[in-house]
N, C-alpha and C positions, 0 to 999 in steps of 0.2 A: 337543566344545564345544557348549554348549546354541543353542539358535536364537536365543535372546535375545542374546547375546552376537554370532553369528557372521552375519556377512552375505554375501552372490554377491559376486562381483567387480562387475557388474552392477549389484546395489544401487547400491554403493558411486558408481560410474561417474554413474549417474542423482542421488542422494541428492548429488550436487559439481555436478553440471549443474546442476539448480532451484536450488542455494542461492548457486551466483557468479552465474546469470543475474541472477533476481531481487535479487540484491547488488547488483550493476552496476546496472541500471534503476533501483532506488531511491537508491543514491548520485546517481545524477545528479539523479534530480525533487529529492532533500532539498537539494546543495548550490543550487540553484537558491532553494528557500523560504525556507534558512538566510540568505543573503544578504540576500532580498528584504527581512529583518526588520530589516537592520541597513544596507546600503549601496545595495542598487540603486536606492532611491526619489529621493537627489540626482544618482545618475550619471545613469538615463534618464528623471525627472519633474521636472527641475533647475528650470524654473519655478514650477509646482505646489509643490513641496517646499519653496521659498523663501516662498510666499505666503499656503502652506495647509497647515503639516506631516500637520495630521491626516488631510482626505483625503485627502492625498497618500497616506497610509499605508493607508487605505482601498481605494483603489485599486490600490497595489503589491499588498497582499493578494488584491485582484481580479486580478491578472495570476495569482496560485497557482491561483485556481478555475477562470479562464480553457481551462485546458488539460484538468478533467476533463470540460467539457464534450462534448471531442472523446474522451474515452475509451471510450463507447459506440461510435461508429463505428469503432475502432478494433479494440472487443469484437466486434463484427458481423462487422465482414471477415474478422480472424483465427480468429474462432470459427467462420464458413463455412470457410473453405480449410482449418483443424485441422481440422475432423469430415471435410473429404472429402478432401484429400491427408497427413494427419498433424500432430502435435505438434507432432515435431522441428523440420522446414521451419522452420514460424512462430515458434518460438521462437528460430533463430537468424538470421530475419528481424529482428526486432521486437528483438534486443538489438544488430544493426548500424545499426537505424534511432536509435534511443534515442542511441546513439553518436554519429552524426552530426550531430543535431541540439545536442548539448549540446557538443560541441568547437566546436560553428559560435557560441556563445553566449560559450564563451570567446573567439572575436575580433572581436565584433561591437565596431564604434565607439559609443562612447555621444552621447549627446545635445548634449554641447559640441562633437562634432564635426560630427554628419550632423542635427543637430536634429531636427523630430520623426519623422524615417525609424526613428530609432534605438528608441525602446519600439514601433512599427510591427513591424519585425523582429524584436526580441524578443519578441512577443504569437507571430509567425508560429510561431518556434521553439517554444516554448512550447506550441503547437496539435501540434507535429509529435512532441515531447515526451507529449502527454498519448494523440496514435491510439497509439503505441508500447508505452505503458504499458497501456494498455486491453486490447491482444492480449497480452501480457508474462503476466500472472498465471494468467489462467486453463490455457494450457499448460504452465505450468511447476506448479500444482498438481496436473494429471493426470498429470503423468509420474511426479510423485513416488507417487501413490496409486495409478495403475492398475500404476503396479510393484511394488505393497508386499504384503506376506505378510496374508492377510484380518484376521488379532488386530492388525496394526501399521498400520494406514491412517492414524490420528489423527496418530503419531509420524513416521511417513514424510511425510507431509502437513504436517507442521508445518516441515520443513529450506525449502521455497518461503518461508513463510511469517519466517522468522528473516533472510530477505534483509533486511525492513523494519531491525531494528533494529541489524542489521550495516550496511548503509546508513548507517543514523543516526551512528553510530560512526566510520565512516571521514570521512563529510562535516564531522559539528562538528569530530571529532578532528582533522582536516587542517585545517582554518580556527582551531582555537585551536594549532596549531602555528604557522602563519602570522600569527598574531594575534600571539603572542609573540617571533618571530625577527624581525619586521618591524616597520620605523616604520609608523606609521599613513597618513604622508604617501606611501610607497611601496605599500603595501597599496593603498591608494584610485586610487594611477594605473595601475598594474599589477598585483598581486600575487592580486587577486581572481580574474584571470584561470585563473592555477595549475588549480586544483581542476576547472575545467572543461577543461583541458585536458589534463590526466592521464588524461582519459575514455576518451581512444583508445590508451591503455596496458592498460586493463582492461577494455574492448571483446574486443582482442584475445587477450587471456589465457580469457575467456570465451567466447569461438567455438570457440578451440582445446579444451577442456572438454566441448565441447558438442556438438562433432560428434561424439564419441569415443562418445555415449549413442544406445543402442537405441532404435529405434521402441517406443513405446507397446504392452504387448501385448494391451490391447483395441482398440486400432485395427489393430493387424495380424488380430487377427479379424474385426473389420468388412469390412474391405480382402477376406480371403480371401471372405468372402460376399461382398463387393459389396453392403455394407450404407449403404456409403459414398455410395453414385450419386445418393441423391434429397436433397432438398434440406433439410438442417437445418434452416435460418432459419426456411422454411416452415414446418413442423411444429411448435418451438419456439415460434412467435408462437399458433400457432390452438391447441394443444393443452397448454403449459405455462409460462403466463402467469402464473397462479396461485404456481409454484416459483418463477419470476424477482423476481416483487411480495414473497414472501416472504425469498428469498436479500437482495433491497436492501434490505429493512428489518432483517433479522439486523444488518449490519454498519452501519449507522449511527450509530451510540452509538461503535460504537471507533472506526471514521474520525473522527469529528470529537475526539474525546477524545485521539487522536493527534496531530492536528494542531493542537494547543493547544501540546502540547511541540514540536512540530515547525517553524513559526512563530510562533504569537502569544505565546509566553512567553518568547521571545528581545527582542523589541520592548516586548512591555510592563515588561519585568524593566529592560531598561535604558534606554529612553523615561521611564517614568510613574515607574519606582522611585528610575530614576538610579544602575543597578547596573551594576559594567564588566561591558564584552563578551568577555574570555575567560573570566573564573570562571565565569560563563554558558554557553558553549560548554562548558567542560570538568565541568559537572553534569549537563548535555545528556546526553555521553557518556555518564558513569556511571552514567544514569536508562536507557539505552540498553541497559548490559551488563543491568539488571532485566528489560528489555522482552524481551532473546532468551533468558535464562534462563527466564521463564515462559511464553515460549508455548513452548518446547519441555515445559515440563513440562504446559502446557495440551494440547499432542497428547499427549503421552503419558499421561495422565492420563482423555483422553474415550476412549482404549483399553480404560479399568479400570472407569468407571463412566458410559462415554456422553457421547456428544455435547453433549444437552439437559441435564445437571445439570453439566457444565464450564463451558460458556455462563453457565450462569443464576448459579453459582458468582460467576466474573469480572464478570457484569456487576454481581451484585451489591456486589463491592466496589471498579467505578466510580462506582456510585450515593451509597453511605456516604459515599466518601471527597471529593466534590466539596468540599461547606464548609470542610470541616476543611483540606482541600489550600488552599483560595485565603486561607483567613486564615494557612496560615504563608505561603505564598507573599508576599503584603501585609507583613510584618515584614520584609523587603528583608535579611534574612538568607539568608548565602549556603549556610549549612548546611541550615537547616531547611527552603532552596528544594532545596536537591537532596536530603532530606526528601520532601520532600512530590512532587517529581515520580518519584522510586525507590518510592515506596507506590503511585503508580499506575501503572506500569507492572504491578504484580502484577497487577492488574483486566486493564488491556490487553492481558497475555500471556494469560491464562487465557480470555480472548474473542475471539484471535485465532487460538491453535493449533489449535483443534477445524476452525477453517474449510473448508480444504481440505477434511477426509475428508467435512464433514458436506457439504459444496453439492457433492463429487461421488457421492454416498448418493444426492442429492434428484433427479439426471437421468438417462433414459437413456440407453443407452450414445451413438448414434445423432447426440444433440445436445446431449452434453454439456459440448462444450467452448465452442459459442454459451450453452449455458444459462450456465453458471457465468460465464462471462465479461461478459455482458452486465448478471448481477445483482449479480452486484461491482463494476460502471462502476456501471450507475446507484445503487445503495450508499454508492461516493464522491461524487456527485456531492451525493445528499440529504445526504452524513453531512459529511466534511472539504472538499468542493470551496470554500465559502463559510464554512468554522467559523471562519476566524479574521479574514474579514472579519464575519460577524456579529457576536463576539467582540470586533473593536473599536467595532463600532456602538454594543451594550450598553454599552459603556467609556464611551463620549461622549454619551450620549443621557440614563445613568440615573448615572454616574460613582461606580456600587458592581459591583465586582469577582461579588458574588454572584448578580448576574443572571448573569453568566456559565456559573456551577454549575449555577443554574438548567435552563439554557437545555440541558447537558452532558444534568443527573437525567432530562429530557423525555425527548430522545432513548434515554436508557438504559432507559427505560420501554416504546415502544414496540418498539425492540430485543428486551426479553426477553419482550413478547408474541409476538413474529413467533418466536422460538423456541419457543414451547408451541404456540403453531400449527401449526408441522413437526413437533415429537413426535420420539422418538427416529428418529435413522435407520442406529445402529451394526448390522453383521451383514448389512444389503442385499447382496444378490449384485450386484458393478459389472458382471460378462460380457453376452456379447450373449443366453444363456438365459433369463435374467429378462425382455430386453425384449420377447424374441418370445413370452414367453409373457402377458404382462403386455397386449402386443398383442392375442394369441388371445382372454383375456380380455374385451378391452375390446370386442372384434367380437361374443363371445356376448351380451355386458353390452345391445350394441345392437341 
């Protein structure tokens, strides 16, 4: 059987770990956003909401960006205890935490019961939601790639990444089933609860998955060196700053490009358009199945001809396609809305699958898993943490949808510089030879 075709049991094992983990983790932050666009702003801003829809919605969007501010700290911790006790640990740390916080959200009382305790606690979980998230990707991108055969980095690296739009899938897809079988009067006192509390069903399902996956075998090399003992963070901050500045600004342009479907086009579609709420959710979805089909073929793809022309590829046609997407969008057409949001996803996958392989290409072994982690928080944070609060600002400030594209093109701009700036990085050696030698180097260099 060709290699292409055949993979270790081992793969296999790793290749279902990263992709239910990061599944699980992004269904929860999504049904969280999904909501936020459409009910949680009368259950816990009930005031606000009555007096001021629009900030009110401003602000619920503020509660989404809320939590990636804690993502960094989140990238920090688990990025030190991954580089010096392993992966694994943290990764099935960080998807019991994720867990916990998002079933604690399905029972939280809302604001006509505990007043304003209730967005209080919900901001906290949200915080606790976003450190979880923060450690969540960056280990479940190295497992996939420090396990993967040298030509398959991109494609192996891409199964972390297709958690997003499986996420996506499961969350709308749950809520427009609930959207459908339920009155709306029952949904609003109850029923929203559901989706957050199915979390500790797939919590579960995902531990079990996940313990069953091998250590890292670049960190089992570290490990046998005792490469592990000094201090990542340290090193990382004084010596590869530079990779971090570059890895957050790669991903900018898709976070927030993301998170326009992810929140703001749920709200605005049926807000400003006055389009229902399930055809919306169930376009969502099938913009969704676009999103994990093209970044899988985006990692497989930066296998065949590179990292930097995959990127530059997708971004480019998130760039083309802003205008054209918001003016079908604006025709409150339900086709040519799930049109226009299934054409971008093609951009979004093809600028998300290369990720993994390439921001683990850009660090050494040593501290790699603070690096990538930390340049992916802050990434969201400049890219989707605030996009669909900015998104509504634009809305209400200039009340033409095309500042919004605008606002999308910028970012996709500096995005595809910060990629010519890294240069290709397919074929890097990931092992721990490269870095000792790369070290040696750098000692003669000085």
């Amino acid at each position: 059987m060709s290699s292409t075709v055949s993979r270790t049991q081992e793969e296999r094992r790793v290749l279902a770990g990263t992709l239910v983990g990061t599944t699980i983790e992004w269904y929860d932050f999504f049904i969280f956003a999904q909501l936020t666009a459409t009910l949680l702003t009368p259950l816990f801003l009930e005031p606000l909401g009555e007096s001021n829809p629009g900030i009110a919605q401003i602000l619920s969007f503020a509660m989404i960006g809320i939590s990636f501010f804690f993502r960094p700290l989140g990238a920090v911790v688990a990025g030190h205890l991954g580089d010096r006790y392993g992966r694994k640990r943290i990764l099935v740390l960080t998807l019991i935490l994720m867990g916990i916080a998002t079933a604690a959200i399905g029972l939280l009382p809302t604001y006509a019961s505990i007043g304003v305790a209730a967005p209080i606690l919900l901001v906290l979980l949200r915080v606790i939601q976003g450190f979880s998230a923060g450690g969540e990707w960056g280990g479940a991108a190295l497992m996939a790639v420090e396990h993967a055969p040298n030509h398959r980095r991109g494609y192996f690296g891409a199964y972390p990444q297709i958690g997003v739009p499986i996420g996506m899938i499961l969350a709308t897809g749950l809520l427009y089933i609930l959207r459908v079988a339920m009155s709306p009067e029952d949904f609003i006192a109850w029923g929203w609860r559901i989706p957050f509390l199915l979390s500790i069903a797939l919590i579960f399902v995902g531990y079990m998955i996940r313990r069953a996956v091998e250590e890292s075998p670049v960190f089992k090399q570290l490990s046998q060196r005792k490469a592990a003992e000094h201090t990542p963070l340290r090193e990382l901050m004084t010596g590869h700053t530079k990779q971090v500045l570059q890895a957050a600004l790669i991903f900018i342009s898709n976070n927030a490009a993301g998170y326009l479907v992810i929140a703001f086009f749920i709200s605005y579609t049926t807000k400003v358009l006055e389009m229902p709420v399930a055809p919306i959710l169930l376009a969502t979805t099938i913009g969704s199945v676009g999103w994990l089909i093209f970044t899988l073929v985006g990692g497989w793809l930066s296998d065949k001809i590179g990292r930097r022309a995959t990127f530059v590829i997708g971004y480019a046609l998130v760039f083309v396609w802003m205008i054209p997407m918001f003016m079908l969008v604006d025709t409150g057409n339900i086709y040519l809305y799930t049109l226009a949001i299934f054409v971008l996803t093609v951009g979004l996958g093809l600028s998300y699958g290369p990720q993994s392989a390439m921001y683990a290409e850009m660090f050494p072994a040593q501290i790699r898993y603070s690096g990538i982690s930390i340049g992916y928080a802050l990434g969201a944070i400049l890219g989707g943490a605030f996009a669909a609060t900015v998104a509504q600002i634009l809305l209400e400030t200039t009340g033409a949808s095309v500042s919004i594209a605008v606002y999308i093109m910028v970012l996709t701009v500096i995005s595809v510089a910060a990629v010519l700036w890294v240069g290709e990085t397919r074929g890097r050696n990931l092992h721990l030879e490269e870095v000792e030698g790369e070290q040696a180097d750098s000692t003669v260099a000085h």
